[in-house]
C-alpha positions, 0 to 999 in steps of 0.5 A, a space after each residue: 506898211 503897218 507893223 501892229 502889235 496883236 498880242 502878247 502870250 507868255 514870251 511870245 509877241 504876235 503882230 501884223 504887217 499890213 501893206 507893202 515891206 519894200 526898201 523904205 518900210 523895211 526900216 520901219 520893221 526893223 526899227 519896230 522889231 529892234 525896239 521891242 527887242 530893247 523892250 527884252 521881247 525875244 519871240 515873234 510871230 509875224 502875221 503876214 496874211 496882209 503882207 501884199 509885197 515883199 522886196 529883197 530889202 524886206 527880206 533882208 530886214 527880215 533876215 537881220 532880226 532872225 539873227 539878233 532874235 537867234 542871238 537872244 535864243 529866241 524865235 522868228 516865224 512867220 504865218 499866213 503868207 499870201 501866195 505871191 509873198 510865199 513864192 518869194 520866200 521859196 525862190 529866195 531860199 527863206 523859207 529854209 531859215 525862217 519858220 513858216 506856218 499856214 496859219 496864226 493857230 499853226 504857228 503858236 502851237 509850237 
């Protein structure tokens, strides 16, 4: 998986994941994430319209950085989900606790 920063836009940070998020890419997102958290980078909108896969390990990883995000008063949202990765998101429930927009334009204009 690659994680790249697309733009930052006032307190807003939108980056792109590309590839597979499973148990071993899972910590590089963390770690990414983490890190421009440390950097005082508080909001994020994830494109995920190249996330091919997702495993319960991303989704947990996932899950970690909307509390720390929540903690800090900030946002977590997710955009452009491809279809098998959307329909892992409602089975799980996420969908419930994470934002999630059809698209980019959708997610900056709240």
């Amino acid at each position: 998986m690659e994680i790249k920063e697309l733009k930052r836009e006032n307190d807003l940070l939108t980056a792109t994941l590309n590839g597979r998020m499973d148990a071993i890419t899972a910590a590089e997102f963390t770690n990414q994430l983490e890190s421009w958290l440390a950097e005082s980078q508080k909001s994020f909108t994830i494109d995920c319209s190249q996330l091919d896969y997702i495993s319960s390990a991303g989704l947990r990883a996932i899950l970690i950085i909307a509390k720390k995000v929540r903690l800090l008063d900030g946002k977590l949202q997710l955009a452009a989900l491809q279809e098998s990765v959307q329909t892992v998101f409602e089975i799980s429930g996420f969908d419930k606790i994470i934002p999630i927009f059809a698209n980019l334009d959708d997610a900056a204009a709240q």
